[in-house]
TORMI-964829 format. One record per residue: x, y, z of N, C-alpha, C, O in turn; residue in three letters; residue number from 1. Coordinates in nm, 4 decimals. Example, Ala and Ser with C-alpha at 12.3 -4.5 7.8 and 13.67 -1.06 7.14 Angstrom:
REM residues 2
+----------+----------+----------+----------+----------+----------+----------+----------+----------+----------+----------+----------+------+-----+
!     n.xx !     n.yy !     n.zz !    ca.xx !    ca.yy !    ca.zz !     c.xx !     c.yy !     c.zz !     o.xx !     o.yy !     o.zz ! rest !  nr !
+----------+----------+----------+----------+----------+----------+----------+----------+----------+----------+----------+----------+------+-----+
!   1.3190 !  -0.5690 !   0.7800 !   1.2300 !  -0.4500 !   0.7800 !   1.3200 !  -0.3300 !   0.7800 !   1.4236 !  -0.3319 !   0.8465 !  ALA !   1 !
!   1.2850 !  -0.2250 !   0.7080 !   1.3670 !  -0.1060 !   0.7140 !   1.2900 !   0.0030 !   0.7870 !   1.3409 !   0.1138 !   0.8039 !  SER !   2 !
+----------+----------+----------+----------+----------+----------+----------+----------+----------+----------+----------+----------+------+-----+
This chain:
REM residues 72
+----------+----------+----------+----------+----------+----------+----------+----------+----------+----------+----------+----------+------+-----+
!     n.xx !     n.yy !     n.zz !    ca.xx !    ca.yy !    ca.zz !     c.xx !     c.yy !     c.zz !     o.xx !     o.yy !     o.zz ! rest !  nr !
+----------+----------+----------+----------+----------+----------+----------+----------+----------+----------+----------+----------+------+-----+
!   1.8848 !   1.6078 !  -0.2264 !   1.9938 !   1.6475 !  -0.3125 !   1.9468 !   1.6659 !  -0.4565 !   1.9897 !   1.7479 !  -0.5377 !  UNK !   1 !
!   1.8569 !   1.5806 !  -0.4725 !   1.8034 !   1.5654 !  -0.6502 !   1.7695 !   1.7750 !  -0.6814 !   1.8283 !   1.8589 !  -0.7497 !  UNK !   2 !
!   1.6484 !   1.7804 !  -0.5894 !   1.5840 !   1.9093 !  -0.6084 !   1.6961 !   2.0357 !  -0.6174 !   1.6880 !   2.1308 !  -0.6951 !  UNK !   3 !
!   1.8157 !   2.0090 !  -0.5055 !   1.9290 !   2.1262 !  -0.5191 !   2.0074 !   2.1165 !  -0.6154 !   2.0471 !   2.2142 !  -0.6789 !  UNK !   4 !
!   2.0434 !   1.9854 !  -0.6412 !   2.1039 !   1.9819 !  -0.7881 !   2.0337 !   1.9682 !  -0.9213 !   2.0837 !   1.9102 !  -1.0177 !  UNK !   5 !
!   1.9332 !   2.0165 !  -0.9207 !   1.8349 !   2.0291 !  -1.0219 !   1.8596 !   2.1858 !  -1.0487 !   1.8679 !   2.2361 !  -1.1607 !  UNK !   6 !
!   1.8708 !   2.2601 !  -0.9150 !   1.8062 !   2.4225 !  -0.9376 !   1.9516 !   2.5197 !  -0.9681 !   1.9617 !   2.6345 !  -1.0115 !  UNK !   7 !
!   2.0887 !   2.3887 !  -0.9118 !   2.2056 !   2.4106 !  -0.9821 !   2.2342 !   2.4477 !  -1.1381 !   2.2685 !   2.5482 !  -1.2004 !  UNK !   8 !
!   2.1980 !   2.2968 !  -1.1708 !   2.2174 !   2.3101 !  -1.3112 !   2.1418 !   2.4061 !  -1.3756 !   2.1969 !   2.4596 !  -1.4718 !  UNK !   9 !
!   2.0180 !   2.4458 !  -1.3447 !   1.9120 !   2.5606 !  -1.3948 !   2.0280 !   2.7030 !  -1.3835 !   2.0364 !   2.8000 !  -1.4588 !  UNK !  10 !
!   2.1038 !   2.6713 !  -1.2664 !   2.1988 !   2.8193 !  -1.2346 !   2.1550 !   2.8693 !  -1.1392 !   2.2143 !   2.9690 !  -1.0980 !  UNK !  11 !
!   2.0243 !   2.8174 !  -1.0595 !   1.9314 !   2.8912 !  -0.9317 !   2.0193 !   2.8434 !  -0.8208 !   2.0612 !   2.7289 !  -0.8035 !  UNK !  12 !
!   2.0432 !   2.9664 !  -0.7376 !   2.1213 !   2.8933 !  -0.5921 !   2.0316 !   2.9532 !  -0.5034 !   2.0039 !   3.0730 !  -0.5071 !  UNK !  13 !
!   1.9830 !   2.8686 !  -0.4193 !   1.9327 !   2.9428 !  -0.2907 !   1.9525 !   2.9647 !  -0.1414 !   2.0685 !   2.9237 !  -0.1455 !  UNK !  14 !
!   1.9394 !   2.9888 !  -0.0399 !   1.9795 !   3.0499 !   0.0347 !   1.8672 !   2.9648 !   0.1545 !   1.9255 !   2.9819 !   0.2616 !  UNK !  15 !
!   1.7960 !   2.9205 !   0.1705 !   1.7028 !   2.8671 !   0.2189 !   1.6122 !   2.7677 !   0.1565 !   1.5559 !   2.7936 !   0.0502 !  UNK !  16 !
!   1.5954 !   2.6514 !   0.2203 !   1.4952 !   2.5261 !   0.1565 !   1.4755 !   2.4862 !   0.2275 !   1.5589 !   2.4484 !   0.3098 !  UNK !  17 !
!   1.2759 !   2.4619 !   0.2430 !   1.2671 !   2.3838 !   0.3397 !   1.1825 !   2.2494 !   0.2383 !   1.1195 !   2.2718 !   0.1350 !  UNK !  18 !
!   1.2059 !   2.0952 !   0.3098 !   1.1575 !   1.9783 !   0.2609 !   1.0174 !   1.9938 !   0.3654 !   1.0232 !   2.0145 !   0.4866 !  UNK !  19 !
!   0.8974 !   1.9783 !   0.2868 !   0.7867 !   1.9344 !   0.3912 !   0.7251 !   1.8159 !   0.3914 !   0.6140 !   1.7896 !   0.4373 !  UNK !  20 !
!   0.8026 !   1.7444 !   0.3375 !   0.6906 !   1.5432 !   0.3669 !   0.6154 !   1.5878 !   0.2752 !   0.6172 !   1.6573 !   0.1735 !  UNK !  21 !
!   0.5014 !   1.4851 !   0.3869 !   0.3527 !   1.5320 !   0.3518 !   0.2362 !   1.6387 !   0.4006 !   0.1138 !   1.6282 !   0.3934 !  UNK !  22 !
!   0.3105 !   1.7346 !   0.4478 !   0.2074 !   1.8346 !   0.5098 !   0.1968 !   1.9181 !   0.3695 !   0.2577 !   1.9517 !   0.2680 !  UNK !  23 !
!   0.0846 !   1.9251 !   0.4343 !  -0.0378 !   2.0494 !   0.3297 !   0.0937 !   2.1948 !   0.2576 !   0.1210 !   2.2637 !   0.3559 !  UNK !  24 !
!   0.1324 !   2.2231 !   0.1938 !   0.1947 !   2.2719 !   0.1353 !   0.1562 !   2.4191 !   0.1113 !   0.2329 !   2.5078 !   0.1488 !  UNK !  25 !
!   0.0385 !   2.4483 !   0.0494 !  -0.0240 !   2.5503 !   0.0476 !  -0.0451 !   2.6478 !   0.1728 !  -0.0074 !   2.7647 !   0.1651 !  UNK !  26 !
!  -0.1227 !   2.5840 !   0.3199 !  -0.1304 !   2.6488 !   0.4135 !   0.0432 !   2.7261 !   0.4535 !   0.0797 !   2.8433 !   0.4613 !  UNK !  27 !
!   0.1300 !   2.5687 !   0.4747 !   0.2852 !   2.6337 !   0.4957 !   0.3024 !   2.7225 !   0.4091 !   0.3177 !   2.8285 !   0.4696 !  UNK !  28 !
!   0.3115 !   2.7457 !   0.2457 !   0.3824 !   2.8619 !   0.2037 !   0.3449 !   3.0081 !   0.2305 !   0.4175 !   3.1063 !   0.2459 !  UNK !  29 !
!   0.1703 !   2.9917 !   0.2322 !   0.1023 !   3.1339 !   0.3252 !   0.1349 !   3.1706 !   0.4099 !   0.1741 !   3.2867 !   0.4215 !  UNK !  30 !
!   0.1314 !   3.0770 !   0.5129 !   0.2073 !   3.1449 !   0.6712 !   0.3241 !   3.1881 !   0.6418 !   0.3539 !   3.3057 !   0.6628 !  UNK !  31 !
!   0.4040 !   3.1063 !   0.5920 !   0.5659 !   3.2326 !   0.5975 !   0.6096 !   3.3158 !   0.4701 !   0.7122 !   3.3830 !   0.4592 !  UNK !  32 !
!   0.5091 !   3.2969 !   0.3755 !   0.5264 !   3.4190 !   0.2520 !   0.6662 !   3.3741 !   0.1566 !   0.7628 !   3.4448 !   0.1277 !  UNK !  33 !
!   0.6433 !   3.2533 !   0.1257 !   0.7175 !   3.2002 !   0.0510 !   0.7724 !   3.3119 !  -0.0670 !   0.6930 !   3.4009 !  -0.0975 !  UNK !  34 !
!   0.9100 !   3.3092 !  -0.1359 !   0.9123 !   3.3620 !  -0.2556 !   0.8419 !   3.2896 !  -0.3685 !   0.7537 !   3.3302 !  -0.4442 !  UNK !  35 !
!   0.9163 !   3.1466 !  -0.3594 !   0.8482 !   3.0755 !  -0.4978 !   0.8385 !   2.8858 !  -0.4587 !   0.8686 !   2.8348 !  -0.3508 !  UNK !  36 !
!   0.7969 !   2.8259 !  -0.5615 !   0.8139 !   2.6942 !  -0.4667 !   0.8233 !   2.5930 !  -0.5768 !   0.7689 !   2.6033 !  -0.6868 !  UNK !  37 !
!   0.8921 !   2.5022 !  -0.5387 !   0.9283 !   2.3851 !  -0.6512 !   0.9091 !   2.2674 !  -0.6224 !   0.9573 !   2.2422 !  -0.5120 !  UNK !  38 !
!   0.8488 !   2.1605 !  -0.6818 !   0.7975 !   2.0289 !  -0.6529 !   0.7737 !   1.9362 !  -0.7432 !   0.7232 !   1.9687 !  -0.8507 !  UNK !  39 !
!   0.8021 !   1.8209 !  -0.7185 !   0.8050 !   1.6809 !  -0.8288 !   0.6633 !   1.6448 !  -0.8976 !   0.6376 !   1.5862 !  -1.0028 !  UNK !  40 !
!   0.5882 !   1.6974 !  -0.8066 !   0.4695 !   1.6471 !  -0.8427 !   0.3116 !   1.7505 !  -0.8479 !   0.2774 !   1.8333 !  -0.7634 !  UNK !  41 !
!   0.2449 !   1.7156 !  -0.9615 !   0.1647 !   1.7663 !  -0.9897 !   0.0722 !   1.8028 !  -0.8980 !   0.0167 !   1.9062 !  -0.9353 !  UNK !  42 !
!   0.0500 !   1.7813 !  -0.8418 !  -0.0630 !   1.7558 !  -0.6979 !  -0.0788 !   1.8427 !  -0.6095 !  -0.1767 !   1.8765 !  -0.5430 !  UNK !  43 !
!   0.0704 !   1.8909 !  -0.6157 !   0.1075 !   2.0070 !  -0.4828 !   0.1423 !   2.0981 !  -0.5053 !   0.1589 !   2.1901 !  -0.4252 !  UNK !  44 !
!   0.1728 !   2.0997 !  -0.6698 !   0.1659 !   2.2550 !  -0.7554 !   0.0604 !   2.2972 !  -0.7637 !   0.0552 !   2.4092 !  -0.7128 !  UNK !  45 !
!  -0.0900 !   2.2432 !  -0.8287 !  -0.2040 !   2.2713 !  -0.7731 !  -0.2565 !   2.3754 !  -0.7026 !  -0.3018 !   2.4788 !  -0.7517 !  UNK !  46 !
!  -0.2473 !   2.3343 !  -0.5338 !  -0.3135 !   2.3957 !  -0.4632 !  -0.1513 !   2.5234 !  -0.3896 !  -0.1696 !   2.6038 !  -0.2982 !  UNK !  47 !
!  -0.0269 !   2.5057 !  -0.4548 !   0.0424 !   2.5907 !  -0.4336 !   0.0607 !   2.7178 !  -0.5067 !   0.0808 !   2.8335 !  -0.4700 !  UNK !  48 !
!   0.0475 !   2.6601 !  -0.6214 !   0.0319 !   2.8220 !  -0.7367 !  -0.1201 !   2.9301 !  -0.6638 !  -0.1245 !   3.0515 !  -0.6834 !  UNK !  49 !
!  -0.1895 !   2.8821 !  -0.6126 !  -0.2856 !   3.0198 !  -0.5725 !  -0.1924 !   3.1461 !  -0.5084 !  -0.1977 !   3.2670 !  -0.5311 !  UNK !  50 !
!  -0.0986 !   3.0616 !  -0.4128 !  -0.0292 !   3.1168 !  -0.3348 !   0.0604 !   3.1933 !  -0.3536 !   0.0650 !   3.3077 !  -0.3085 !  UNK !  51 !
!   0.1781 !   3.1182 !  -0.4516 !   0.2988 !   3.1401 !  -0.4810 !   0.3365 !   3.0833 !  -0.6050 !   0.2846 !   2.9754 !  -0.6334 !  UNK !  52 !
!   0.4282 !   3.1419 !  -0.6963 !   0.5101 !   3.1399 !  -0.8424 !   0.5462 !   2.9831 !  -0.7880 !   0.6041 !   2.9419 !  -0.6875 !  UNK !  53 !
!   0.4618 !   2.8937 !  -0.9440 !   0.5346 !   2.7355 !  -0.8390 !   0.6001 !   2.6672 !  -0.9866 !   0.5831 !   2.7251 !  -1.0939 !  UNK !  54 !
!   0.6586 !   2.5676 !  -0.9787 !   0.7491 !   2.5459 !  -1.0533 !   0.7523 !   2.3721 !  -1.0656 !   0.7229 !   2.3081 !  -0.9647 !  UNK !  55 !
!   0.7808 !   2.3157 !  -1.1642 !   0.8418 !   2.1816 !  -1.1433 !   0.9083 !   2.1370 !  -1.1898 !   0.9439 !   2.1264 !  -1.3071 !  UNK !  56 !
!   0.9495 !   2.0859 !  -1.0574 !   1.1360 !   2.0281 !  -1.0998 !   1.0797 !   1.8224 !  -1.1434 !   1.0154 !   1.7436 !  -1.0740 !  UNK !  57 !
!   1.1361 !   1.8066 !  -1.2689 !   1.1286 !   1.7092 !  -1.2878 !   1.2301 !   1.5710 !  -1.2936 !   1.3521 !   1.5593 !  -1.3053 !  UNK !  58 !
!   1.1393 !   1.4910 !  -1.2824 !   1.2357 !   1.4029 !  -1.1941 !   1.2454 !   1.2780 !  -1.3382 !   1.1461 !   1.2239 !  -1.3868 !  UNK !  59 !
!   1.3468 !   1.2617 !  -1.3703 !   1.3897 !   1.1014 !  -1.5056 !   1.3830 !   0.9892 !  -1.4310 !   1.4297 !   0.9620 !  -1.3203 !  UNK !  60 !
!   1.3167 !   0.9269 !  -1.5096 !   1.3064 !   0.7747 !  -1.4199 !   1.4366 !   0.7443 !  -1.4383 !   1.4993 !   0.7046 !  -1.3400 !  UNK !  61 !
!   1.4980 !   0.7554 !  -1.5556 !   1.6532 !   0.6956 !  -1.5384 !   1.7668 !   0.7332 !  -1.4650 !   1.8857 !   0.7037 !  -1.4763 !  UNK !  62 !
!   1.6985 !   0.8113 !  -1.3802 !   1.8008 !   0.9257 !  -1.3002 !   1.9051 !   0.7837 !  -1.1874 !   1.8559 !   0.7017 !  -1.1098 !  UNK !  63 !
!   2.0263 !   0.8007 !  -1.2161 !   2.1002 !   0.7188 !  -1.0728 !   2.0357 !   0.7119 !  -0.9440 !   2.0274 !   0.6147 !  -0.8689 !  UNK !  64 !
!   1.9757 !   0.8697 !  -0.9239 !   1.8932 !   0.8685 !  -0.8025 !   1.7600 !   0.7998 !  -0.7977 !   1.7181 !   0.7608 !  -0.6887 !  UNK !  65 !
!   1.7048 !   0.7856 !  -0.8844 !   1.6220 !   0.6940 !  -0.8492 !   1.6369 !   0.5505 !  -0.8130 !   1.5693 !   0.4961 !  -0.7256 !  UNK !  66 !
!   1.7533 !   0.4759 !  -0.9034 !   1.7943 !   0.3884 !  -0.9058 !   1.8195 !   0.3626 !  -0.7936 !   1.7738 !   0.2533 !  -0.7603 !  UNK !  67 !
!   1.8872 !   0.4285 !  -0.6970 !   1.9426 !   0.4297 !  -0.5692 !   1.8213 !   0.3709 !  -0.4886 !   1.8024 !   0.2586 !  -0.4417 !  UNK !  68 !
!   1.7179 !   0.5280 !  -0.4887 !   1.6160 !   0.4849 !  -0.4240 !   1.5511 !   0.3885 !  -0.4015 !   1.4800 !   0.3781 !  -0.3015 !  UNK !  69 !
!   1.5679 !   0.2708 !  -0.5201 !   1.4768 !   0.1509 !  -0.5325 !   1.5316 !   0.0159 !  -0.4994 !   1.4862 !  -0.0978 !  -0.5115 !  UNK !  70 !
!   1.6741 !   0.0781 !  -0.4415 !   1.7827 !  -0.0543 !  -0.3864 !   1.7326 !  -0.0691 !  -0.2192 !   1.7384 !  -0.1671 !  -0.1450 !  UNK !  71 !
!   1.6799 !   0.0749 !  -0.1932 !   1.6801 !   0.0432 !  -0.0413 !   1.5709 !  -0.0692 !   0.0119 !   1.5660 !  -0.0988 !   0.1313 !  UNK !  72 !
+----------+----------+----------+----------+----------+----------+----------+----------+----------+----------+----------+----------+------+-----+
């Protein structure tokens, strides 16, 4: 939810999203010809920008959602 309501407030709506864990990121956006790609972390923008227009969505530590996250 964080990432869709991130690309909300930006005004971006999309039509398709896929979440991939931890698989290799780069190989997935080649095989299906991604438009563009957005991610929290530095690591996987990296080896995704060769590929595809990549982007990052950043995440506030003070965000509720994190907060959440750290109750479980």
């Amino acid at each position: 939810m964080r990432v869709i309501k991130t690309l909300r407030k930006w005004g971006v709506y999309v039509d398709e999203v896929y979440f991939l864990g931890g698989v290799s990121k780069d190989k997935v956006l080649k095989a299906f010809g991604a438009h563009i790609f957005f991610d929290d972390q530095d690591t996987h923008l990296l080896s995704s920008r060769e590929f595809v227009p990549s982007g990052k969505v950043p995440y506030i530590t003070e965000s509720p959602l994190k907060k959440k996250d750290q109750t479980k």
